[in-house]
C-alpha positions as CSV (number, residue, x, y, z in Angstrom):
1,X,98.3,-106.4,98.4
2,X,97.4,-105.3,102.0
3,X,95.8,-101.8,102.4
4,X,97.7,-99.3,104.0
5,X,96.0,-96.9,106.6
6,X,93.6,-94.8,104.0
7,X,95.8,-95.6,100.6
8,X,94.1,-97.3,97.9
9,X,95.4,-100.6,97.5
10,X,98.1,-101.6,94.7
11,X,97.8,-104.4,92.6
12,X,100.1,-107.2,90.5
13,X,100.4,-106.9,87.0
14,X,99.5,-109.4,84.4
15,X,103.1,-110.1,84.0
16,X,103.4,-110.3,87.9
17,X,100.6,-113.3,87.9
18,X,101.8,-114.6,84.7
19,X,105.5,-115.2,86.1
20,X,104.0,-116.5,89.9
21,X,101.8,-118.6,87.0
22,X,104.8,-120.5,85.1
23,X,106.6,-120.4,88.0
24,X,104.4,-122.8,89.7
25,X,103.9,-124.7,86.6
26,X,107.7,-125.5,86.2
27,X,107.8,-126.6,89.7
28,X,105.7,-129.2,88.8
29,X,107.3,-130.4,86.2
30,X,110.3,-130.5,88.3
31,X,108.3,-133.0,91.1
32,X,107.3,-130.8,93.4
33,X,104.0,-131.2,94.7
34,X,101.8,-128.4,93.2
35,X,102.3,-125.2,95.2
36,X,99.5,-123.4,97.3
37,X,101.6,-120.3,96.1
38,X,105.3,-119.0,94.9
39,X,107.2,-116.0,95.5
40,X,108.7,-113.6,92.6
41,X,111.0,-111.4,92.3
42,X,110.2,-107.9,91.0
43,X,112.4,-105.9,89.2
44,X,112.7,-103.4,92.2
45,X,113.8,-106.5,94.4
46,X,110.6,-107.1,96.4
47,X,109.5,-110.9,96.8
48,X,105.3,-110.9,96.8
49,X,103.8,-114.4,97.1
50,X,100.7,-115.0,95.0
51,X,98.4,-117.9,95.6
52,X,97.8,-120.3,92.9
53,X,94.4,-120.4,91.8
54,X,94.5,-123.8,90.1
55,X,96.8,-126.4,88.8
56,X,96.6,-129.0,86.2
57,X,98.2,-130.9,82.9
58,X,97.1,-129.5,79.4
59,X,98.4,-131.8,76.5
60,X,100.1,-133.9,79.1
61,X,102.3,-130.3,80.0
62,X,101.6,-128.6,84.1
63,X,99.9,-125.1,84.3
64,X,98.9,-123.2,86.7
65,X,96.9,-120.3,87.5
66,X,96.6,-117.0,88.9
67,X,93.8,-114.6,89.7
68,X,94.8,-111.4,89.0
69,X,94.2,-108.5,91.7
70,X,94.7,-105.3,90.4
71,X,94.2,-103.6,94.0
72,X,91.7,-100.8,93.7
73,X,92.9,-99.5,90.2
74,X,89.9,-99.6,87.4
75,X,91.5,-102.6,85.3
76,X,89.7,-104.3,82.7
77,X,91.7,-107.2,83.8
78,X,91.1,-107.5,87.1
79,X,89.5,-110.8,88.2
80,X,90.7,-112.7,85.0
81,X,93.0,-115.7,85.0
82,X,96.1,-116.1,84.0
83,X,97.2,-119.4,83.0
84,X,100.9,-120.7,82.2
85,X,101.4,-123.8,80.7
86,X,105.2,-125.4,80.4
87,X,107.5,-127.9,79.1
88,X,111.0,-128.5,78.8
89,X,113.0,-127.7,75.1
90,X,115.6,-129.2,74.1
91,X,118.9,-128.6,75.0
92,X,120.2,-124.9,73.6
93,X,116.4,-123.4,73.4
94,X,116.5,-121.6,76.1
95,X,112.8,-120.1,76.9
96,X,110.6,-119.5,74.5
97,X,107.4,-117.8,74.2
98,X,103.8,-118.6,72.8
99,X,101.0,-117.2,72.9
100,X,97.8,-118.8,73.7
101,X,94.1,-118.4,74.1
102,X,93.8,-114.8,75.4
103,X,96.9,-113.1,74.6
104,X,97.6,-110.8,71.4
105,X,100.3,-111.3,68.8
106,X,102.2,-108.5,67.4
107,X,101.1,-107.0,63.6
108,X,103.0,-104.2,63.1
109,X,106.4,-102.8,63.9
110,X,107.2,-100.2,66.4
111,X,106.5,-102.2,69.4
112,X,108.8,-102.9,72.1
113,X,108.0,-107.0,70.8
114,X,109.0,-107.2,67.0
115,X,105.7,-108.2,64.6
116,X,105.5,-112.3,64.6
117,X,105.6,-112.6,68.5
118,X,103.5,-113.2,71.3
119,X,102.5,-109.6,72.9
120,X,104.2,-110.4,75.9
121,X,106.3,-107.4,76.8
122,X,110.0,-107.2,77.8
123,X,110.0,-106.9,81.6
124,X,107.6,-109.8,82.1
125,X,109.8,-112.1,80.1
126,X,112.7,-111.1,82.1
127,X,110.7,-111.7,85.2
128,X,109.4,-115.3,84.0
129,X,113.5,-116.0,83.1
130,X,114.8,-115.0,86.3
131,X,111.5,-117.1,87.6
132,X,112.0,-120.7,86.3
133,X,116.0,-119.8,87.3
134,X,115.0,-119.6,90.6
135,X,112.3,-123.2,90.1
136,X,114.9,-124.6,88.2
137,X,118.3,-124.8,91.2
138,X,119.4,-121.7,89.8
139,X,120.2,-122.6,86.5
140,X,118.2,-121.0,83.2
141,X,116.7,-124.2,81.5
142,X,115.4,-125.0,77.9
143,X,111.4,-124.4,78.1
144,X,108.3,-123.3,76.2
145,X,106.0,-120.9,78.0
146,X,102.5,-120.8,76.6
147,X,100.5,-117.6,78.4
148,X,96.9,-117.9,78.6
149,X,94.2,-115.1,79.8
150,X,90.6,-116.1,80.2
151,X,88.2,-113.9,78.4
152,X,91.4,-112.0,76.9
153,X,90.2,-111.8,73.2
154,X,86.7,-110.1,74.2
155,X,88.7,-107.8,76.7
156,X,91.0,-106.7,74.2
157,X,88.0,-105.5,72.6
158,X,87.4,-103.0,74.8
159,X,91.6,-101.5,74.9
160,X,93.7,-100.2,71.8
161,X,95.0,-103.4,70.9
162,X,93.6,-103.8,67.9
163,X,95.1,-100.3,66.6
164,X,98.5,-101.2,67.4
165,X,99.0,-104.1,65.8
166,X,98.3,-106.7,68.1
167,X,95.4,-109.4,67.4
168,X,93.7,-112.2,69.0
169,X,94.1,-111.1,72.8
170,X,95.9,-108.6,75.5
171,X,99.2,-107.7,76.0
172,X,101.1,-108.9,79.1
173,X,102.3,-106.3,80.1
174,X,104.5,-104.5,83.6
175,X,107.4,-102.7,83.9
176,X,107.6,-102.6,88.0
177,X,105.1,-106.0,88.6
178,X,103.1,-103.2,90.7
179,X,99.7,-101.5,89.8
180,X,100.0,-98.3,91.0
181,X,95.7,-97.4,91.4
182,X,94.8,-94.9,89.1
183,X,97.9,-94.3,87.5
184,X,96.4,-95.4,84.2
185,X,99.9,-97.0,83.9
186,X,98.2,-99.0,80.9
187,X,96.7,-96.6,79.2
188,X,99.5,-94.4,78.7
189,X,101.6,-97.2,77.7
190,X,99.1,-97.6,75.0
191,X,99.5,-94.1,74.0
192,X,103.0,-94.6,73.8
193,X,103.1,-97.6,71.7
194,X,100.5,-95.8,69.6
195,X,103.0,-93.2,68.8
196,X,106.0,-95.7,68.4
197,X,103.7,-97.4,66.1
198,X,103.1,-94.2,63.9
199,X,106.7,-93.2,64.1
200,X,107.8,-96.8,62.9
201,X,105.4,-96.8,59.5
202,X,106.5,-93.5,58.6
203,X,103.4,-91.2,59.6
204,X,104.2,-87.7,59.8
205,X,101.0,-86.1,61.0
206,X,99.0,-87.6,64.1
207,X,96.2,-86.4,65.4
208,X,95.8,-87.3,69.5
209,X,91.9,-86.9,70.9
210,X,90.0,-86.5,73.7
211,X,87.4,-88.8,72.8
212,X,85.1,-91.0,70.1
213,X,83.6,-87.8,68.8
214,X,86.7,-86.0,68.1
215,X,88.8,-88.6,67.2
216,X,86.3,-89.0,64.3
217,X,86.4,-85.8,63.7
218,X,89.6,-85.4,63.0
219,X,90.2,-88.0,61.3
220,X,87.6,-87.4,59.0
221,X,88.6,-83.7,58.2
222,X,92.2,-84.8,57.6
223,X,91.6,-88.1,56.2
224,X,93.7,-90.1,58.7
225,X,94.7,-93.4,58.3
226,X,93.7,-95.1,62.2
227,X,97.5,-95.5,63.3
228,X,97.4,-92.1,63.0
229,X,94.7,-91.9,65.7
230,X,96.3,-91.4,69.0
231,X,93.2,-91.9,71.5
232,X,94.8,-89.6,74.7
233,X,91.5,-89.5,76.4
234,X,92.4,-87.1,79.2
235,X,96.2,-87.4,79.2
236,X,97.3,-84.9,77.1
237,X,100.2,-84.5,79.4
238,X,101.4,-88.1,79.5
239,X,101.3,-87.9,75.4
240,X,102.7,-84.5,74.9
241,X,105.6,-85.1,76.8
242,X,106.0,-88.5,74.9
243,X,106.1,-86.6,71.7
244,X,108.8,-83.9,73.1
245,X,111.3,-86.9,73.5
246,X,109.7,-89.1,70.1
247,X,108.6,-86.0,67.3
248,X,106.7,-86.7,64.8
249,X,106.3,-83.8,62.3
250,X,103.0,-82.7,62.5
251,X,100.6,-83.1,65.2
252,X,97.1,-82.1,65.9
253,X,95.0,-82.0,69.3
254,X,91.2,-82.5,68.9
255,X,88.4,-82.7,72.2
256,X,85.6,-81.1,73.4
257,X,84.9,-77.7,74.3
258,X,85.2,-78.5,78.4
259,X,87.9,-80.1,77.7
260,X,89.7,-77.7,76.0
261,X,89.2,-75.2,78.0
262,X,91.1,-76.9,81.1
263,X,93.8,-77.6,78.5
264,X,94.3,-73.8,77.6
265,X,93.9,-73.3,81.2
266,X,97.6,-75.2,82.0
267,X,96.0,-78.4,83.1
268,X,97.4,-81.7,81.7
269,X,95.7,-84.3,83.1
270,X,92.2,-83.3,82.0
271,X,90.1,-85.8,84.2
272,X,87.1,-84.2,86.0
273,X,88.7,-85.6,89.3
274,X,92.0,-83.3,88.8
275,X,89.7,-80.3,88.4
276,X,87.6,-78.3,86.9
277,X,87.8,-75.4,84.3
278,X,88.1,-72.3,86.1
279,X,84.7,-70.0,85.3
280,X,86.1,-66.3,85.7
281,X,89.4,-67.2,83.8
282,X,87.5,-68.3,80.7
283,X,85.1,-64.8,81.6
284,X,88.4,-63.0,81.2
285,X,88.9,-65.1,78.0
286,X,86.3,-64.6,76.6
287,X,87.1,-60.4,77.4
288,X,90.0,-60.5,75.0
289,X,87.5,-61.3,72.6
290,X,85.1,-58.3,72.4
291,X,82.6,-59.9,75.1
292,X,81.3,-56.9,77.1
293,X,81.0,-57.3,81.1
294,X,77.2,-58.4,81.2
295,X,78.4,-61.7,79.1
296,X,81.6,-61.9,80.7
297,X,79.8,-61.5,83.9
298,X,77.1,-64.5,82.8
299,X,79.8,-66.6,81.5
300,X,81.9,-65.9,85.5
301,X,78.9,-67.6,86.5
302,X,77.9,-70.0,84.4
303,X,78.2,-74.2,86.1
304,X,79.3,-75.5,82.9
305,X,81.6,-74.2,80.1
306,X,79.2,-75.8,77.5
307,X,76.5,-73.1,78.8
308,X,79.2,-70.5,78.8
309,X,80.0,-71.4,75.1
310,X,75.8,-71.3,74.2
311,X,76.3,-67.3,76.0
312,X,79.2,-66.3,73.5
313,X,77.6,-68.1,71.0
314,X,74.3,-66.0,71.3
315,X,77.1,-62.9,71.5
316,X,78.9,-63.4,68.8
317,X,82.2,-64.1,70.8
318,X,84.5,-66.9,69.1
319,X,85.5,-68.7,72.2
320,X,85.9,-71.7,70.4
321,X,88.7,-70.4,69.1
322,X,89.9,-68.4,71.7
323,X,89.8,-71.9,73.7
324,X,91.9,-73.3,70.3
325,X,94.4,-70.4,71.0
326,X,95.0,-70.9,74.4
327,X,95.2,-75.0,74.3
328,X,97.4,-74.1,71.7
329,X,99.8,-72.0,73.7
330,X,100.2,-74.7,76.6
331,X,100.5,-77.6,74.0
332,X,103.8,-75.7,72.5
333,X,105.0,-74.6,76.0
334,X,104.8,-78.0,76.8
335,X,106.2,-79.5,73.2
336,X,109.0,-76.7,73.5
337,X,111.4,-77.9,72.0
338,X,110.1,-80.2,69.4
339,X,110.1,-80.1,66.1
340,X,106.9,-80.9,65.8
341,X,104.1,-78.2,63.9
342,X,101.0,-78.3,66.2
343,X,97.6,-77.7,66.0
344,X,94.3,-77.6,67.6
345,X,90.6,-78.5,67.0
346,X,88.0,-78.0,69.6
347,X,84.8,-80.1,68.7
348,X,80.8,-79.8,70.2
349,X,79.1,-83.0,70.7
350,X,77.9,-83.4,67.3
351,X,81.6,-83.4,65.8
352,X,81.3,-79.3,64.4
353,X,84.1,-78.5,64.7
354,X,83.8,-75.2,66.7
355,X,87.4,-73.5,67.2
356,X,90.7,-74.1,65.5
357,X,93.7,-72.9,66.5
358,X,97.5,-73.1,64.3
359,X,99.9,-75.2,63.0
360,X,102.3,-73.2,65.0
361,X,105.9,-74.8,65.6
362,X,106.9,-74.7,69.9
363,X,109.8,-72.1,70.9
364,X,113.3,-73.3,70.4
């Protein structure tokens, strides 16, 4: 994608590049010379063009290949190939799906994809349909898709993957065909399927975290199987609001003590770039607490909340839990109204936990 005036650039999905992929592929094994690049259609009706990276038989079958450009958003799959390689079925098939070197299969139930499939996602196999339609003269035929990703086991190491059920590779995933930079589109997906994935084997406490420290935390002072380990990072918002429409019955927030403190404060999206905790309103915290005006004055002032937590400390003010209280508070507001009994855990760097807050249940 093109840039546009000062606007980060958007990117294509891996279920954009995979469909452009078999696309290409099925044109070659319909004659045609092997394309340069195809247009797709996107669910929203827009018609990109992707360039085909390489083309080729595998076991006698075409593929082809697409790089995949995820604009200017941080994905661990930008840069890798996708490959799809095709072949026709037999008559009455229609397309099927494998998965090859690269991409996951699914485990465990609760997934859009039921367990015993490739993890390629709904929208993209829609996409890849209405694609080797449109290679085909407009009519659906009888074929096997195999998706490949280069590199796709070792970069599922480094998403949730693993805790959802789905082994051996990445998802291929897309609901629009269009990364949207920044939008962390993935990683609240993942959230989401982590949940579904909980809600489907019955779990009726989950614990969602800021991080590796207080997800371990948590888990260990609660004794938490790892589906029940939701890893939120910094989008309590994007999970919370999840939950309001998909319950579970119990559910507790665990993070850091900065982190915590921007959550009590209202903010949802907890990333240093949407902002920072607001000094005087955790000085006014830490008032309702007992802390006199020369701490609450020192805390006002403080650059960090960590050293404003070492200043209660010292003064024997629980903002730990005061911080618990508050998070607690915009959790529920934002819950509100879910059945769902809520707590909080606010954790220092070494995993003490330092504040605790609930379960309370959100107004009705």
């Amino acid at each position: 994608m093109e840039h546009t005036g000062t606007e980060l650039r958007r990117g294509w999905t891996t279920g954009s590049c995979a469909t452009a992929a078999a696309k290409a592929a099925w044109l070659m094994l319909m004659g045609h010379e092997p394309p340069v690049s195809v247009a797709i259609t996107l669910p929203g009706g827009q018609r990109p063009a992707f360039a085909i990276c390489r083309t080729g038989l595998e076991n006698g079958h075409p593929f082809a290949e697409v790089v995949k450009d995820a604009g200017d958003d941080p994905d661990i799959t930008h840069g890798a190939i996708i490959r799809a390689t095709v072949c026709r079925l037999p008559t009455g098939s229609g397309v099927q799906f494998q998965a090859g070197p690269g991409v996951g299969m699914v485990t465990r139930p609760g997934l859009p994809i039921p367990p015993g499939e490739p993890a390629i996602n709904p929208t993209p196999r829609a996409m890849i349909r209405t694609a080797l339609t449109e290679a085909n003269s407009g009519t659906l035929p009888d074929a096997d898709v195999t998706l490949s990703i280069e590199n796709g086991a070792r970069l599922a190491e480094r998403t949730l993957n693993s805790r959802l059920g789905i082994i051996g590779g990445l998802s291929v995933l897309g609901t629009t065909g269009i990364v949207v930079p920044f939008s962390c589109a993935a990683w609240i997906d993942s959230i989401h399927r982590g949940i579904d994935v909980a809600r489907a084997e019955g779990l009726r406490h989950i614990a969602g975290s800021t991080g590796n420290v207080s997800e371990k935390a948590v888990q260990k002072f609660y004794a938490l199987p790892d589906t029940a380990l939701i890893e939120m990072g910094d989008f309590v918002g994007g999970m919370l609001k999840y939950l309001r429409r998909h319950p579970v019955p119990r559910l507790t927030i665990a993070g850091g003590i900065a982190k915590m403190t921007k959550l009590g404060q209202g903010k949802l999206d907890l990333h240093s770039k949407r902002g920072q905790a607001d000094m005087a309103a955790l000085a006014q915290l830490a008032a309702t607490g007992g802390a006199p005006a020369p701490v609450t004055d020192a805390i006002a002032a403080c650059p960090t909340v960590a050293e404003a937590f070492l200043l209660a400390t010292a003064a024997h003010i629980p903002l730990g839990t005061l911080i618990a209280q508050s998070a607690l508070r915009t959790v529920l507001e934002t819950l509100a109204p879910a059945p769902c009994a809520v707590d909080v855990m606010v954790f220092d760097r070494s995993g003490q936990c330092v504040g605790q807050a609930g379960p309370s249940l959100p107004p009705t």
